[in-house]
N, C-alpha and C positions, 0 to 999 in steps of 0.2 A: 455638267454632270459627267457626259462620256470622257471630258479633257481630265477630269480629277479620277475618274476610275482607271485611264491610262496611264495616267503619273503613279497611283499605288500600284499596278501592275509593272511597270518597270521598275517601281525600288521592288518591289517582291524579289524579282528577277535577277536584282542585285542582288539581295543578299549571298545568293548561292553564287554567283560569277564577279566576283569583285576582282580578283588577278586577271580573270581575261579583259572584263573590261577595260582595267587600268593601263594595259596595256595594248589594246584596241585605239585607247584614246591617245595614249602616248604618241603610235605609229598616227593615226590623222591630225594630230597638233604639229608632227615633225614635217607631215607631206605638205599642211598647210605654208607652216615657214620654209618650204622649199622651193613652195608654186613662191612665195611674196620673194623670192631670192630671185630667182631664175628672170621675174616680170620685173624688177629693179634693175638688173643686167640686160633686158631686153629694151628699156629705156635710156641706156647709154651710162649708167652707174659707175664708176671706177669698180672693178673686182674687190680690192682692198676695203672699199666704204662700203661695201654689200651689207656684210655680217652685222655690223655696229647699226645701218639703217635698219635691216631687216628685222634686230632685236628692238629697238626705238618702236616701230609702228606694231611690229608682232605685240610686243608686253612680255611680261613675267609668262614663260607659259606653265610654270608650278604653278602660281596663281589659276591662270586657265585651266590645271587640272580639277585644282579643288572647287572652281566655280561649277565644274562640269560635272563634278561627282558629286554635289550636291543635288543635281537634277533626279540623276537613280538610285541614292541612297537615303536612309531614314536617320538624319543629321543627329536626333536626340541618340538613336541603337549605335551610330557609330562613334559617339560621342562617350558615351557608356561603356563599349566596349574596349575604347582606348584607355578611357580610366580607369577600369578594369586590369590591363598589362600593366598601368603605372602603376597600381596597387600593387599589386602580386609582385611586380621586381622592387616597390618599396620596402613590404614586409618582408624579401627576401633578405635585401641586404640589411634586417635590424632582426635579425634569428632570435635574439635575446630577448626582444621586446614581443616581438611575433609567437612565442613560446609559452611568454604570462600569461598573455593576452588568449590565446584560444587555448589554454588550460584550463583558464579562470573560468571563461565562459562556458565552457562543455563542462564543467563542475556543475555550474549554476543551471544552465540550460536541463544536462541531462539529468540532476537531482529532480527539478520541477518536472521534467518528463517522465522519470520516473515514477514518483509519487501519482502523479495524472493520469497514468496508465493505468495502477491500481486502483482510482479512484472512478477512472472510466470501466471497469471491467466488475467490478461491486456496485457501484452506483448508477451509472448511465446508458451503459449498454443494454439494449434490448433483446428481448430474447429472439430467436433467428428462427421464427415462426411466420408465416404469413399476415398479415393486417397485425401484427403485436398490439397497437395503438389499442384496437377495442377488447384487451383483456383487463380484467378489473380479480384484483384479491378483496377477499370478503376478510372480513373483522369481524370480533363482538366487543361494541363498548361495557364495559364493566365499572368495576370503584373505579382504577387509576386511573391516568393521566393517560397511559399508554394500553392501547386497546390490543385485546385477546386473539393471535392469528389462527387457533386451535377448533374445532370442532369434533364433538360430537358423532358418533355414528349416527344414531339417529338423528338427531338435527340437519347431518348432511345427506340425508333422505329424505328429509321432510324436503330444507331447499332446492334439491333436484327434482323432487313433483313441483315444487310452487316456486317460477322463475319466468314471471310475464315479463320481465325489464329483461331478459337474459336467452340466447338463444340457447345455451348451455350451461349447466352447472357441473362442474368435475373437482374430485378430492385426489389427493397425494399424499403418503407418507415416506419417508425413509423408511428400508430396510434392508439387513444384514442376511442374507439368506444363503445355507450351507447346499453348495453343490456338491454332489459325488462326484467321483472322478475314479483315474484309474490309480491313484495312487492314494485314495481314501478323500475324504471331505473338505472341501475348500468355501473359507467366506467370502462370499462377494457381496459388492453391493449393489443394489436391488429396491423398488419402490411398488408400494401398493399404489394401483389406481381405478378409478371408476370406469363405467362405460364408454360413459363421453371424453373421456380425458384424449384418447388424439383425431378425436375427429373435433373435437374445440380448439387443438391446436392445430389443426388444417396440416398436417403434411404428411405425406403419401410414406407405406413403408419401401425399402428395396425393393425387399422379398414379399411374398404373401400376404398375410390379411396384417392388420390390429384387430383389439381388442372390443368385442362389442357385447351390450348387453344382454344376449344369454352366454357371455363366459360371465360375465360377473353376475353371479346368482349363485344360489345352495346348491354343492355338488358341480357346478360347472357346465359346458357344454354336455348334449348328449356324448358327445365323445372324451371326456373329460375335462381334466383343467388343463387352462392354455397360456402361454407364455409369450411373451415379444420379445426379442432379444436384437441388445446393439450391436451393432456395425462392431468394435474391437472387441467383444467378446465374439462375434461369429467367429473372425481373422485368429484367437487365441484357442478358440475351444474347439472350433468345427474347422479348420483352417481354410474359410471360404467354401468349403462345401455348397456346390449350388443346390444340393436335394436336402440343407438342414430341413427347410418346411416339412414338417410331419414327425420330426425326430424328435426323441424323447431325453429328457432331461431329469435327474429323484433332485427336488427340492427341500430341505430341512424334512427328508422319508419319504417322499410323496409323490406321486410321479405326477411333471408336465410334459405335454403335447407345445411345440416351437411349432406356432402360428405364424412368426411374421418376422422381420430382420429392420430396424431402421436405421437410419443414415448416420454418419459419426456425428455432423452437424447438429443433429437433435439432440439434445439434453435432459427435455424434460423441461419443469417448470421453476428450478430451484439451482441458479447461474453458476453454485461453488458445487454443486456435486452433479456427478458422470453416471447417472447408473447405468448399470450392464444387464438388469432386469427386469420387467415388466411382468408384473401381476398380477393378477384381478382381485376387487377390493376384498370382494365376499369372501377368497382364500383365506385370509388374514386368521379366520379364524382354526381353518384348518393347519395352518403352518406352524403357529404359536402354540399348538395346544392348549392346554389350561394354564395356560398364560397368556392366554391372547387377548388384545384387548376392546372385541366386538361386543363378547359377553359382561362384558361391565354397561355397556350401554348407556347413557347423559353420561354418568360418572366419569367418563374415561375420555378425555379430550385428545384428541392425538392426530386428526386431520388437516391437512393444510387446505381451503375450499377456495379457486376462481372458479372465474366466467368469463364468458363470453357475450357481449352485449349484443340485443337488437339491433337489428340496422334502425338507423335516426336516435335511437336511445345514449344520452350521454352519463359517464359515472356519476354526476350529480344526482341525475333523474332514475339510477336505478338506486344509489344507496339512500334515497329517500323513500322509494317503493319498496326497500328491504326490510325499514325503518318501521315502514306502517305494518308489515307483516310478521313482526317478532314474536307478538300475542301468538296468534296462529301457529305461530313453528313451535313455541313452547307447547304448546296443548298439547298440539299434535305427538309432539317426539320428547315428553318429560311425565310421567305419569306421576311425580310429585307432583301436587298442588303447592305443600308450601314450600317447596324448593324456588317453585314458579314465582308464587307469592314477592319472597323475600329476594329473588334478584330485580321483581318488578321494583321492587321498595330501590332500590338502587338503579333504574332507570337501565335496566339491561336495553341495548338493543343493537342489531345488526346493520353494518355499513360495509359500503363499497369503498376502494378506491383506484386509484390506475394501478394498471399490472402489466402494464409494457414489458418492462422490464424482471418479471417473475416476484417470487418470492423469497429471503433469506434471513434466518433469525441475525446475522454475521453484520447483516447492512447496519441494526440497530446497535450493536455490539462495537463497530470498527468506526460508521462515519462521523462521529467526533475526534477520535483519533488521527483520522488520512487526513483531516481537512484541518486540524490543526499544524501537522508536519506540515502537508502542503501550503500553511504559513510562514512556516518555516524554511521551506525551502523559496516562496517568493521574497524572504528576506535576504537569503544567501543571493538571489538572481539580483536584487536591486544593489545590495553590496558592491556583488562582480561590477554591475555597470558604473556605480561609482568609482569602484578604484579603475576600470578603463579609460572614463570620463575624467578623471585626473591626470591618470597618464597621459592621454593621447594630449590634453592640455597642453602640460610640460612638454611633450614630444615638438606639439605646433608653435609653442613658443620658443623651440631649439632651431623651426624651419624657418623664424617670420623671414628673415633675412632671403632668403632663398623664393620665399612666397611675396617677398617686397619685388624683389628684380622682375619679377611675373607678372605681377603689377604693374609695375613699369612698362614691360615689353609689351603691354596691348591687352593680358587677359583680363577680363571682368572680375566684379568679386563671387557672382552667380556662379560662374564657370569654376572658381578656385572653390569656392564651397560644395560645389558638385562633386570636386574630385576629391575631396576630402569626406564626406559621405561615401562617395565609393566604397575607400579603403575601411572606415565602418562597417560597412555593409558585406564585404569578403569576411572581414574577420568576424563579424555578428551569424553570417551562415554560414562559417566554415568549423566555426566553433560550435554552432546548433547541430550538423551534421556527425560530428564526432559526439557529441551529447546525443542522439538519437542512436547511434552505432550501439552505446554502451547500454544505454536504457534498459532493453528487454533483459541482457544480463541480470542488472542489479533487481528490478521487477522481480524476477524468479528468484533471487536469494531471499528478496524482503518478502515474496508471497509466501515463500515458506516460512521465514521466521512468523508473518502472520497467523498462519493455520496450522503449525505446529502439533497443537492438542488438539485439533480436528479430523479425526482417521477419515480418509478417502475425501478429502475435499479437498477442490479446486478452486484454483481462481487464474481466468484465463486476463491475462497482460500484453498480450500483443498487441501490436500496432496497427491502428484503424484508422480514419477517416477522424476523429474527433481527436486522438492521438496527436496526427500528425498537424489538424490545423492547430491544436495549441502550442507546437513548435513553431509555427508558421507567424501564430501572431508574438509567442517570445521573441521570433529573430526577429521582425518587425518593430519591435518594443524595444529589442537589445538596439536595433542600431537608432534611434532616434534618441535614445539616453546615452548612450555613448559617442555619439556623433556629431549632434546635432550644437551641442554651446562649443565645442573646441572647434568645431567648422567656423563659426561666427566667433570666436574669439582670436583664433589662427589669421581671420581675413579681415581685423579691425581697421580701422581707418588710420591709427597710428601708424600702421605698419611702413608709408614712405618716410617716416621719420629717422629708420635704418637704415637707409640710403643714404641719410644724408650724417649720420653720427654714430658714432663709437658705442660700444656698450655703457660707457662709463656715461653720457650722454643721455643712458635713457634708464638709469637705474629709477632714478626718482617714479617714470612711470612704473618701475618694475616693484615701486614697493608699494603700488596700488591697487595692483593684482590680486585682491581677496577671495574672486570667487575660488581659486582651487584649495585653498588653505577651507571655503568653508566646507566643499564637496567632501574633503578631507577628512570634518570636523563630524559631518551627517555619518560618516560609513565610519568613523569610531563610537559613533552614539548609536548606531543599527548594530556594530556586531557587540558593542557592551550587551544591547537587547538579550541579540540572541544567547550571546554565553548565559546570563543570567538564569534566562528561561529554561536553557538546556544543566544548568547547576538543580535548577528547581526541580525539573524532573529525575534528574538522576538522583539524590537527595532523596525524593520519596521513593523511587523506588531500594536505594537501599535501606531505606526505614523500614519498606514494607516486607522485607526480607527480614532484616531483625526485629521484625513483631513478634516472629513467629508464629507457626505451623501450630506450634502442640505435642508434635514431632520431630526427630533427628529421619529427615532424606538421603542422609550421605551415607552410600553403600546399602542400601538398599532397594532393590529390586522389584518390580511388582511384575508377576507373569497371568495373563488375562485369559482364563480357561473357557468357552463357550461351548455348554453343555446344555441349553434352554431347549434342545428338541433332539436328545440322546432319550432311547428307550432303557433305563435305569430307574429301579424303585428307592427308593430313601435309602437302602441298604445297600445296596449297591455303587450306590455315589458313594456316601459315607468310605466305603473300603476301598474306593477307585484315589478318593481325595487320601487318605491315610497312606495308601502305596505311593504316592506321587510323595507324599512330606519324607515319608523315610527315604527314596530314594534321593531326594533332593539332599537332606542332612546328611548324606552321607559323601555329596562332592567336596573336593577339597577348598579350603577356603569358608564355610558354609559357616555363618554362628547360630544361626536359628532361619527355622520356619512354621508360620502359621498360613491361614487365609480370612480372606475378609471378602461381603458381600461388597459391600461401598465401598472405592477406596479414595480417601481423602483428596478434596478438588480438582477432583472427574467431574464435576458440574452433577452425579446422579443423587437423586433427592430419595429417602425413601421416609416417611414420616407417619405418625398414626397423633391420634388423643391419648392421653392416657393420666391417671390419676390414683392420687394412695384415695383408702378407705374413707368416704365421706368430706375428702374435698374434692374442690373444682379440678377440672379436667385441664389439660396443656397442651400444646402442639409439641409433641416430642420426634427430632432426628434420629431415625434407627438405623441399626447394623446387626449384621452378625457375624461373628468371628467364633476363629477357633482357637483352640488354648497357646498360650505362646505369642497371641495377639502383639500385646501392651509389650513385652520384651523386646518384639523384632522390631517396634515399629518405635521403640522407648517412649509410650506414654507414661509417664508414669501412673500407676497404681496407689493412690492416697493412703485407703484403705481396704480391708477386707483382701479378697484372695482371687486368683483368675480362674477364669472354666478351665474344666479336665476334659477329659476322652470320658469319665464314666459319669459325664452331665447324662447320662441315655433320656433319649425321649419317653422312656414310661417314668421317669424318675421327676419329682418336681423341677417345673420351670425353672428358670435361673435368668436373673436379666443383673446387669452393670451399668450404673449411672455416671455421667459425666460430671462437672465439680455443680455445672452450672444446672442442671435436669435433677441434681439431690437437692439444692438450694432453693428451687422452684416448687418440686414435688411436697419437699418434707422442710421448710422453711425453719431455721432454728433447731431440727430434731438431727438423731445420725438416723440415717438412713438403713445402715445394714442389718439386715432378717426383717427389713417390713416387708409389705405386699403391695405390689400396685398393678395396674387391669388397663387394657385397655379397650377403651369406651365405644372406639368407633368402629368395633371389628363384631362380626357375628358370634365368635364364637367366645368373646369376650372373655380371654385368656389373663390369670393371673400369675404373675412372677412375682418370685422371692430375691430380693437385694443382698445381691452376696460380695460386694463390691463397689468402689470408688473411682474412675478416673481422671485423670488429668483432662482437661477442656482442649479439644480441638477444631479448627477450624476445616471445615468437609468443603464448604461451598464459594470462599472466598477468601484471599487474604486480605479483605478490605476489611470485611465485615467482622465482628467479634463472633466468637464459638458459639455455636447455637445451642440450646440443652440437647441433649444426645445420649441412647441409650443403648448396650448390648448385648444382643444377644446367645444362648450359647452354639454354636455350627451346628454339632451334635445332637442339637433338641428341634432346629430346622427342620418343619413340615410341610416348606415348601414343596413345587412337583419339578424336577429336575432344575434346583436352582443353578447358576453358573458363579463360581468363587473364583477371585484372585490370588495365589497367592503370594506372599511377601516372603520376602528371601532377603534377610541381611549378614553381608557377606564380607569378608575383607579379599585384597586385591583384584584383577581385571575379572569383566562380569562376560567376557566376551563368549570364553565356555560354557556359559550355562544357558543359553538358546539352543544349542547345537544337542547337550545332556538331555532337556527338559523334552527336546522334541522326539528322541530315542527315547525315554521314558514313557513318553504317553501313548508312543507307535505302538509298544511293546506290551502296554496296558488297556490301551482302549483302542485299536485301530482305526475308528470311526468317528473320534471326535477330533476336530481340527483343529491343523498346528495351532497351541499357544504362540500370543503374541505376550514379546517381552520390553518391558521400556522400564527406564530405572524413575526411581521416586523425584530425584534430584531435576528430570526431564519434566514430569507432571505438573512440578510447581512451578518450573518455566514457563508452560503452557498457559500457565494457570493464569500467567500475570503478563500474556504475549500482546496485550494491546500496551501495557505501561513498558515494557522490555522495549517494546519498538517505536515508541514515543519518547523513551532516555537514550537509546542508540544510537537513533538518528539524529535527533537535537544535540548528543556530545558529536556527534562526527561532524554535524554543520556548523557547530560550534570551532569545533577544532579551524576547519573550513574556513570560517570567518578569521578566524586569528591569523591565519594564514594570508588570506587573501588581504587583511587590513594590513598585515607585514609588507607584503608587497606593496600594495599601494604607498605607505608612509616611507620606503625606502624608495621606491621610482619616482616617487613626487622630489623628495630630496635630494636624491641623486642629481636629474633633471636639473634642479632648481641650482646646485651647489655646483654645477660646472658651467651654469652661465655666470655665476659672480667669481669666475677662475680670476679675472683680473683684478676687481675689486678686493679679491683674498691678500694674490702679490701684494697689493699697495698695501693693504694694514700691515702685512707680516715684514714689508720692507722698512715703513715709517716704524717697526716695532712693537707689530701684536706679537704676543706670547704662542706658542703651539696650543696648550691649552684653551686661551681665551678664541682661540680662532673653533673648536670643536665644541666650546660652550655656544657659541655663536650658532652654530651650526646647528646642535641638539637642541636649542632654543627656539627651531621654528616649530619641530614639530611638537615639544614641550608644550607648546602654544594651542597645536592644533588636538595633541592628544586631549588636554586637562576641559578643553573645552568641549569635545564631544565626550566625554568621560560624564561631565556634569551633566548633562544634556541626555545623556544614553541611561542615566541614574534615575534621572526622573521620569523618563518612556517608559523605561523598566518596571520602573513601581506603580506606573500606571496601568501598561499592558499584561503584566503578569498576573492581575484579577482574572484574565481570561480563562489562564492557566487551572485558577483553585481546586475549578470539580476535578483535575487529575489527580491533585496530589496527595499526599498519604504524611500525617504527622508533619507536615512545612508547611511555615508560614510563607505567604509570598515575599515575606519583607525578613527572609533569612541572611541574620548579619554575616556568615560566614558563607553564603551564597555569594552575595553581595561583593564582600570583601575578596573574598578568590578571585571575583570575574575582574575588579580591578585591578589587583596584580596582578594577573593575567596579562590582561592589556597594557599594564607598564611595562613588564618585562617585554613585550612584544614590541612596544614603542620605542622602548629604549635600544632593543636588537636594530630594528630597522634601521633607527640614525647613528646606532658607532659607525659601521661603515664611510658610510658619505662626510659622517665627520673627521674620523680618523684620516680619509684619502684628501682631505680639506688641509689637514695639517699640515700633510706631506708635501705642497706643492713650492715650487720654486720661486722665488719672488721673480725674479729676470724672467723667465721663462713665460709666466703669468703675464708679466706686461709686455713680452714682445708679442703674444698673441695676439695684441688688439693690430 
């Protein structure tokens, strides 16, 4: 034991002193052979027979070095690291080959890192709380398939008295909340939360206190209402002030007391958004005004509810104990009976699940998407390794000869395979490394193409611990499919056959060499795949562009006015909104402007019942607009006539049906001068149909136009609604942010900056999971043709300058130039037609996977289809003129004196 712990102790020892040693050893090998010299001469030796005996009984003393440094070095590390230099000076002297090859791989590598980065910072990252593991998000099972992440005020007061499986129950909303400042009112964003919400998420503030239950109650602390404020909002607003604690803050009018400051680290419970404010729940209703959505009570779902589990309590055991206590919660917090009634008929009932990882509507929305690109991208990655795995083929079948003499001289074929691993293994991590370089890059372009139509959301892509090992098992992965058959085909057993015979000698076996013709054959039938799949998706999505809106987006403008907590009466908006249109109509460029409360696929919903005289009631899509509407936005107008200014609110109602809400309403009748009501409101308001439009689509471009109706701005009795409005303009829109914001300084100094984004952008957004699912699949697609170019020209290449002699002899017995390039273009003719077929029918198989993406395409699209083949001929054909062409060119003499 002590002999083996002093052996590892001395190679230790070695590694850092290997020149001294080497040289320690050198000087007592030389004193040795100098004592056996001196003691030969002191035995009466001739001087001249010294040197010669002295070498005889001394030996090889290089051998005796390397015996000797075997004793304090680690045979395998040094062994490694040798082949490690021979690598690195191999790929040095083949720049051209070294070039493909860690291009290809940092594509493939850093694409799949890419994508995994996104899908670790959406999907799997945990929230950077203490114990994450035991938080649990609440549900409510409903009809569908997919359960309800929403509650309740009261419901989610019921749950936080009744949580024996839960050490804590706490709720969270998003919110928009307008700060004062010194230069007038600024939106930030902002989250209501309960009591418990950060003492369930266990982490200390900076500064001061959090949030505790007597701020969240009516009226707020004895001292008022309190706030917790983040770490970069302290840094932007207080510039680190260490006395913020106590300072005051006017929220959407209202003044808060800044209780507490926490760390940038925290986030909150919801992984794509940053809020910068903390608020206590029970404010909600002070901030919204009469619009807020406490006093709607069951009706108004808008809570997000975790917890925090019991110690020994696991998710199973509380969302069973939630399960049994539904009954209870409804009683408690539903003073409808048959409301209760008729969700029990539907098996309402409340569940847990883990919540490590927080909560995000985004997760449901994206991970079918990332997780089908990132199929995508592991098809790009196994590609890469095939055309490597062919190359380096071709490569080691250009060295046998070189690898035979090695053979010869002593080395094993474990040793030669080793060392050709190696050189796998530099270019599999050196190309993983540069693919990890780029990563974070691309991450943050594609996060934002993601979350586009998301204001103020995040999604963090840096590189973690889960990040980096799936680099770690790519390059692992890269180098055993790249490395692993051309090591073992490079060190075959034929290889003394070289030694002993010409090329011409060993054609026969060279035209038995199928495996690289099939690797060849797999990575044209994987990138047919993928083009396919990437035709498929792009295809729907440009279908689902010409489905159409409903509307014309081009050149028009939407500017987003937030007025939901300005002190203005009906009359006063009205003439605030009226001075903003004239001023706006009056920049140049301008052809029209209206406003609209909803503006088409902004995802916001606004919907009531409503029904003509004596029929059935309907679920109808509402809006309100102002006159000018249908023009700027060119709906068309069927029939009838658009609102005016002098629609006035004491004047009868006025409501506009869409093609699909007159057909529903008034089946077979016209519609205009009837009456219809609606049903589900208190004050059961009837309007007069003074109008027809065109069907548009508000909530999807998947989905067909919902029925939809309008109302007139003007008659709007809403309490300080907020309107957008639409500007359709010709030339650059760039002026009219910079206008609009002078405008409203000038008119309302207190309502803050409009935000401006053109229509042409919303409908981007609208469609940013199918956008980023045709982008990337055409660029990996692209990728692949690429990368199959390369491969089918470095396989030929390779291949067509080991038969330089064999070319001579046909071209000197009299092949033709031609016949010698059909020759040639006939290998991979072979190899293309055959993964083509092959790639055709994966395709029509794998592309079912595809369906629920696509919009109007069939998976089995002929012109899909057909593209991705010419595609790939064209590509196949590029690759072999070259090596053909340079085939023709060769010299017959020339050719055969090389053997």
């Amino acid at each position: 034991m002590n002999g083996n712990l002093h052996e590892f102790l001395l190679r230790m020892k070695g590694l850092g002193r290997r020149q001294r040693m080497d040289r320690e050893m050198a000087e007592e090998l030389s004193f040795h052979e100098e004592m056996l010299r001196a003691k030969l001469l002191r035995e009466g030796m001739a001087p001249e027979d010294v040197d010669a005996a002295a070498r005889r009984q001394f030996g090889n003393a290089r051998r005796w070095q390397e015996r000797l440094r075997e004793l304090w070095q680690f045979r395998g590390v040094e062994n490694f690291a040798r082949d490690l230099r021979y690598a690195a000076r191999a790929l040095r002297r083949s720049p051209g080959f070294t070039t493909v090859a860690l291009l290809t791989l940092a594509l493939g590598v850093g694409a799949n890192t890419t994508v995994f980065s996104m899908i670790d910072g959406l999907l799997l990252r945990p929230l950077d709380v203490p114990h994450s593991d035991r938080l649990a998000v609440l549900s409510i099972k409903l009809r569908g398939p997919i359960p309800n992440y929403t509650f309740s005020e009261p419901m989610f007061r019921s749950l936080e008295r009744r949580h024996d499986a839960f050490a804590q129950v706490f709720a969270s909303s998003h919110a928009q909340l307008q700060v004062r400042g010194a230069d007038g009112n600024q939106e930030i964003t902002g989250q209501y939360v309960s009591a418990d919400f950060f003492s369930a998420l266990e982490t200390a503030p900076l500064l001061g206190r959090t949030l505790t239950p007597e701020d969240d109650r009516k009226g707020g602390n004895p001292a008022g209402f309190a706030v917790v404020i983040s770490e970069p909002f302290w840094q932007s607003w207080f510039g680190r002030a260490p006395d913020v604690v106590g300072r005051k803050l006017t929220l959407n009018n209202t003044l808060f007391t800044v209780v507490g400051v926490m760390p940038k680290r925290f986030i909150g419970t919801d992984p794509m958004q940053r809020p910068a404010l903390y608020v206590p729940l029970a404010t909600e209703r002070v901030l919204n005004g009469e619009r807020n959505m406490t006093d709607f009570g069951f009706h108004a779902w808008w809570l997000e509810v975790m917890g925090r589990l019991q110690p020994g309590v696991t998710t199973e055991q509380a969302s069973a104990s939630l399960g049994a206590s539904t009954h209870a919660v409804l009683e408690e917090s539903v003073p409808d009976a048959g409301w209760i009634k008729t969700q029990e008929t539907h098996h309402i009932q409340y569940m847990a699940e883990p919540g490590a990882k927080g909560f995000t509507y985004a997760r449901m929305a994206f991970r079918k998407p990332l997780v089908a690109v990132l199929a995508l991208c592991g098809g790009i990655l196994l590609l890469a390794c095939l055309n490597l795995a062919s190359l380096l083929m071709a490569r080691g079948a250009a060295r046998e000869r070189e690898l035979a003499t090695r053979l010869a001289m002593g080395a094993t074929k474990r040793r030669l395979t080793q060392q050709l691993l190696t050189e796998s293994l530099l270019i599999a991590v050196t190309g993983t490394a540069i693919g990890l370089a780029i990563a974070p890059l691309v991450a943050q372009a594609l996060a934002a193409l993601l979350l586009g139509g998301q204001r103020d959301a995040y999604l963090d892509t840096s590189l973690d611990i889960r990040v980096f090992a799936f680099a770690a098992a790519a390059s692992v992965l890269v180098t055993v499919l790249i490395g692993l058959v051309p090591a073992l085909q490079a060190t075959s057993s034929s290889l003394n056959e070289q030694i002993k015979s010409g090329s011409h000698a060993t054609q026969a076996h060279e035209r038995k060499r199928w495996l690289p013709r099939v690797l060849m054959s797999f990575e044209v039938a994987l990138a047919l795949m993928l083009v396919v799949g990437a035709g498929l998706l792009a295809a729907s999505l440009v279908r689902l562009y010409g489905s159409g809106a409903g509307f014309d987006a081009r050149g028009v403008q939407n500017i987003a006015f937030s007025m939901d907590h300005e002190k203005m009466d009906a009359d006063a908006l009205m003439r605030f909104y009226r001075t903003v249109s004239d001023g706006l109509s009056q920049l140049p460029g301008v052809r029209a402007v209206s406003f609209a409360r909803m503006i088409p696929l902004t995802q916001e919903v606004w919907d009531q019942d409503m029904a003509a005289p004596g029929k059935p009631s309907h679920d109808i899509d509402l809006n309100s607009v102002a006159p000018n509407y249908f023009s700027a936005m060119r709906i068309p107008l069927v029939e009838g006539r658009d609102f005016r200014w002098s629609d006035s609110p004491t004047a009868d109602k006025k409501i506009i049906l869409n093609q699909a809400s007159a057909k529903l309403l008034f089946p077979g009748e016209d519609p205009l001068g009837r009456l219809v009501k609606v049903t589900d409101d208190e004050k059961k308001a009837t309007y007069i149909v003074v109008g027809v439009a065109g069907d548009v689509k508000y909530e999807s471009m998947r989905e067909p136009a919902p029925a939809a109706a309008y109302f007139a701005m003007s008659q709007d009795d809403g309490k300080s609604p907020s309107y957008s409005a639409v500007v359709r303009m010709d030339g650059p829109a760039g002026p009219l942010a910079g206008a609009v914001r002078e405008l409203v300084k000038r008119t309302a100094p207190g309502v803050p900056a409009p935000v401006v984004t053109s229509m042409q952008t919303i409908m981007n957004d609208s469609l940013s999971a199918e956008r980023l699912m045709a982008l990337l699949s055409v660029f990996f697609a692209a990728c692949a043709l690429l990368v199959t170019a390369i491969g089918l020209y470095g396989t030929l290449a390779y291949a067509t300058a080991r038969r330089t002699s064999e070319i001579g002899i046909r071209m000197a017995l009299g092949a033709r130039r031609a016949q010698v390039v059909g020759m040639v273009c006939g290998q991979n003719a072979t190899v293309a037609l055959s993964g083509t077929v092959a790639g055709l029918v994966a395709a029509l198989l794998a592309s079912r996977a595809l369906a629920s993406f696509l919009y109007g395409t069939s998976v089995r699209d002929p012109l899909v289809l057909g593209g991705a083949i010419v595609a790939l001929a064209l590509i196949a054909t590029a690759a072999s003129l070259l090596p053909a062409l340079r085939a023709a060119r060769i010299d017959p003499m020339a050719a055969i004196r090389c053997e």
